[in-house]
N, C-alpha and C positions, 0 to 999 in steps of 0.2 A: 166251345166251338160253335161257328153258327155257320148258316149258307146252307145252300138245295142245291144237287148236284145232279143231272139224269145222264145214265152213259148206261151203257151197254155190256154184260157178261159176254162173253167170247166161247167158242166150241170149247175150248180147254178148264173152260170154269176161270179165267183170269178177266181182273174187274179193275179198269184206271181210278186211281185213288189223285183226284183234282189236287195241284199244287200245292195252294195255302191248306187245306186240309193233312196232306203230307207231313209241313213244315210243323203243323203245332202235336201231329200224332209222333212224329220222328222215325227214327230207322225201324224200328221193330213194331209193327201193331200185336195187338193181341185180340182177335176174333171170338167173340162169346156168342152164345144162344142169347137172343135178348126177348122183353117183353112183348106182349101181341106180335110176335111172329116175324120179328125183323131180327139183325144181325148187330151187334153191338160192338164198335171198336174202341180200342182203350190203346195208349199211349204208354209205356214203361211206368211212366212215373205213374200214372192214375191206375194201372193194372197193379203195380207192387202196394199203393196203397190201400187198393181192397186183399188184397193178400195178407195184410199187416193186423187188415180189423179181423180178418180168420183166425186169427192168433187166438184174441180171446175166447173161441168157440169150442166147448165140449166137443170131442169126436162124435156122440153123435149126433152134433147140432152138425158137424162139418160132413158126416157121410150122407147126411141129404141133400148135399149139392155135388155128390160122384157124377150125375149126367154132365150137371153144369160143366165139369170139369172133360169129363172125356168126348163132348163136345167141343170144346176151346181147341184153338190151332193159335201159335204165333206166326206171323206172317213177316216178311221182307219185299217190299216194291223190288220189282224190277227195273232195268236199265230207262224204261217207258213207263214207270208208276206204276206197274201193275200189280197186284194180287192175285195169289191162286186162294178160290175160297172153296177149302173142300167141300165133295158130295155132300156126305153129311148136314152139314151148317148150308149147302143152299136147298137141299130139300127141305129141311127144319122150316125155312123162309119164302118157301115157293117160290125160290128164284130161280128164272129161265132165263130172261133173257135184256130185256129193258127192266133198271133197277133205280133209284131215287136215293142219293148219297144224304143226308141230312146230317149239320151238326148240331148234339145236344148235348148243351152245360158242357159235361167234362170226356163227351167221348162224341164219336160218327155211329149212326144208324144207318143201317144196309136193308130197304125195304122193297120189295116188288112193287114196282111202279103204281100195278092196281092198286092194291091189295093199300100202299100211300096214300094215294086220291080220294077212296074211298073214308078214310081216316079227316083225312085233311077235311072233307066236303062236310063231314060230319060234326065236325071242329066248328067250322066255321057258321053252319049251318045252325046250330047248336046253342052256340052263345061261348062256349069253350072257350073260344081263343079270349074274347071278351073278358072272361071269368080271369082265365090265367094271366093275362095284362093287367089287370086290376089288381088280382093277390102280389104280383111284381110292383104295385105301385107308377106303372106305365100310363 
């Protein structure tokens, strides 16, 4: 998944999930707890996959991702694309109210606009972006 998306959480906690990001997540997302503080969206097929490599894990390799889990919601767009992203999972993310959709490799990142910017500027500023284009071969 690729593309930047900025839209806006709503009083109800419901968040427009942009068309072509819709079309490659499908009917059902799966909302996780993600990395530095953003929200992670998985697509059935990509969710069942990390489900699968759980398989091979001891119980108690697997009882140290109980949060992971009792964080996660599966989601369905509304008639207008939207998502309810529970309390939880937006206070996890500091998310209020203007949010920055991002697609990465195999899922959507749900990040607080700042909280993005600051990332990105850091990225860029940094030599990051530079670095990671290169390891790509770009």
């Amino acid at each position: 998944m690729t593309g930047q998306y900025a839209h806006n959480i709503d009083a109800k906690g419901r968040l427009f999930i942009p068309a072509k990001l819709r079309e490659e997540l499908g009917s059902t997302f799966h909302l996780a707890a993600g990395q530095d503080h953003c929200l992670s969206v998985f697509s059935d097929e990509s969710w069942n996959a990390k489900l699968e490599q759980l398989k091979e894990m001891s119980y108690s390799e697997i009882k140290k991702l109980r949060t992971v889990f009792a964080y996660a919601a599966d989601c369905e767009p509304d008639a207008q694309g939207r998502i309810l992203i529970p309390a939880k999972l937006r206070q996890y993310a500091g998310l209020d109210k203007e949010v920055i959709i991002n697609g990465s490799f195999d899922r959507a990142e749900i990040w607080d606009a700042k909280r993005w910017a600051r990332m990105e500027e850091a990225d860029i500023s940094s030599g990051a972006l530079e670095a990671a284009m290169e390891a790509m071969g770009l």
